[in-house]
C-alpha positions as CSV (number, residue, x, y, z in Angstrom):
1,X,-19.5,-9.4,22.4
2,X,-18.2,-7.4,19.5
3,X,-15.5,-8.8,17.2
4,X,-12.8,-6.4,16.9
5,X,-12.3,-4.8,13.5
6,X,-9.2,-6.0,11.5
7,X,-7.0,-3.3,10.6
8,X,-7.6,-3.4,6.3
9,X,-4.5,-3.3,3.9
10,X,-4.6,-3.1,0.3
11,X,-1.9,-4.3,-1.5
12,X,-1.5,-3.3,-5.4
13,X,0.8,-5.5,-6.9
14,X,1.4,-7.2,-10.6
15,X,4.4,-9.8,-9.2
16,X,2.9,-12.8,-8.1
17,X,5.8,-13.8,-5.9
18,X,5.9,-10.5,-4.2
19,X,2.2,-10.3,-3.6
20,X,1.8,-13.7,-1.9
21,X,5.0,-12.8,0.0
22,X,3.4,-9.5,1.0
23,X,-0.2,-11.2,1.5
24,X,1.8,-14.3,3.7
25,X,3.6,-12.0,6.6
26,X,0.6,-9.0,6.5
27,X,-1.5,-11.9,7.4
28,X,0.6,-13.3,10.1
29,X,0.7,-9.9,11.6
30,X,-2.8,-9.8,11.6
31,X,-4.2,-7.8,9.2
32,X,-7.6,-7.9,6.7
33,X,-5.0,-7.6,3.3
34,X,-7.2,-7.2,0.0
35,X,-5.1,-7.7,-3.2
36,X,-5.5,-5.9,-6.7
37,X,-2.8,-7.0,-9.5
38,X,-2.6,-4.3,-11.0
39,X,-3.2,-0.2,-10.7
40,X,-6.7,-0.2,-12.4
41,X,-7.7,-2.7,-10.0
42,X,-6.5,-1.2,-7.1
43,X,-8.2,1.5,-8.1
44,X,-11.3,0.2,-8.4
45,X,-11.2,-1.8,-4.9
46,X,-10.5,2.1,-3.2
47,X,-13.7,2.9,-5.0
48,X,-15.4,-0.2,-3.2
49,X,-14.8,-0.3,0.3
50,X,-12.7,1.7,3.0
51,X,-8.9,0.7,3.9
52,X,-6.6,1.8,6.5
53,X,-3.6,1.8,4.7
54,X,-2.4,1.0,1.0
55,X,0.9,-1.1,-0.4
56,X,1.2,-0.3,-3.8
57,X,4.0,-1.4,-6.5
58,X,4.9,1.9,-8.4
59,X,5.7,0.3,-12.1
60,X,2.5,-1.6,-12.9
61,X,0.7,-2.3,-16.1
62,X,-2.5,-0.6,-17.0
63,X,-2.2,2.6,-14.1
64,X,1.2,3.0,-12.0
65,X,1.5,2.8,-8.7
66,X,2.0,6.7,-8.9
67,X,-1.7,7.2,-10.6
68,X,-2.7,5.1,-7.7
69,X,-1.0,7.4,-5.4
70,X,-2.1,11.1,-6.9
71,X,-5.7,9.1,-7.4
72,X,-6.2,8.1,-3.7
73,X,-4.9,11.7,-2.5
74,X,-6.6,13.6,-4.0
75,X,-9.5,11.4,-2.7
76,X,-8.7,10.3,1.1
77,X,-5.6,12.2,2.0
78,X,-5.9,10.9,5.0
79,X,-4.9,7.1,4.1
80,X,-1.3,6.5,4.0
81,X,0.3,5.0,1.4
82,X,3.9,2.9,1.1
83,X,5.0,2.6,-2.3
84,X,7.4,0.3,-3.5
85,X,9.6,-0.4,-6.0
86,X,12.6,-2.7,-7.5
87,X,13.4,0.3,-10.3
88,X,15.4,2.9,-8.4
89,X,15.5,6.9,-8.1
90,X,12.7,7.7,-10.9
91,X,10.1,6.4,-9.7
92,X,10.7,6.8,-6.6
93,X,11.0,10.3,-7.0
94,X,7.5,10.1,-8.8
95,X,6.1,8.5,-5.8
96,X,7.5,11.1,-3.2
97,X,5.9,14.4,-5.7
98,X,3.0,12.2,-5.9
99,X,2.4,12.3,-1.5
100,X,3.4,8.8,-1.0
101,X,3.7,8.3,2.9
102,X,6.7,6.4,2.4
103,X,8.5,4.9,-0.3
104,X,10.5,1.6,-0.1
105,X,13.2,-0.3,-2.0
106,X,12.6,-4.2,-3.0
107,X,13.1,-6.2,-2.0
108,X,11.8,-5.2,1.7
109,X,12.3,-6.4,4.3
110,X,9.0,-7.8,6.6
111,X,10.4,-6.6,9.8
112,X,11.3,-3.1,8.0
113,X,7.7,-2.7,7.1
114,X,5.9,-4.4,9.7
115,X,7.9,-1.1,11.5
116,X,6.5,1.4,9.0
117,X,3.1,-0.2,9.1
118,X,3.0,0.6,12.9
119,X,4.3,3.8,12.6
120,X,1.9,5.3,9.9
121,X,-1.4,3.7,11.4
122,X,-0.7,5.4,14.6
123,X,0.2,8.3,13.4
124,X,-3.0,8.5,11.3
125,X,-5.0,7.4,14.6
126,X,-3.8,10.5,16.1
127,X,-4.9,13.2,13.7
């Protein structure tokens, strides 16, 4: 019998307390989550394996979450991306030019996103 594939998230993310947040509830709901701590990494782990969707933090050391974004476009359009953020309109706007899927205040809220999460990975099933 063949195991069914987890649904693979990669979550960018430099704050500690947000990641494990983010890593705790993905988890419950399911989900394969792979972590980078910051955008270089994240990077690097899209250059490694496939995902089916990515959680990135938009202000991050080394590469922002936008590089991340224009990066991973311009690459495998057809991954979506949620960006968030706890630093308002600019980057936010940054993250919407960039192609982001969606982009989402902090702090979110898990049933807000679980919602989103569902949304985009059937929407990308259907293309």
């Amino acid at each position: 019998m063949e195991k069914e594939q987890k649904t693979r998230i990669l979550v960018i993310e430099d704050d500690p307390d947000v990641l494990a947040m983010l890593i705790k509830h993905l988890e419950y709901l399911n989900y394969a989550v792979i972590t980078a701590t910051d955008g270089m990494e994240g990077l690097k782990q899209l250059q490694s394996a496939e995902y089916d969707l990515v959680i990135t933090d938009i202000v991050m050391p080394y590469v922002s979450g936008v590089g991340v974004v224009t990066a991973l476009k311009e690459k495998r359009p057809h991954i979506p991306v949620i960006a968030i953020t706890g630093y308002g309109k600019e980057p936010e706007a940054a993250a919407v030019e960039k192609k982001a899927d969606l982009v989402l205040a902090k702090p979110v809220k898990m049933s807000t996103l679980k919602g989103y999460i569902e949304q985009l990975l059937t929407a990308r099933d259907k293309t």
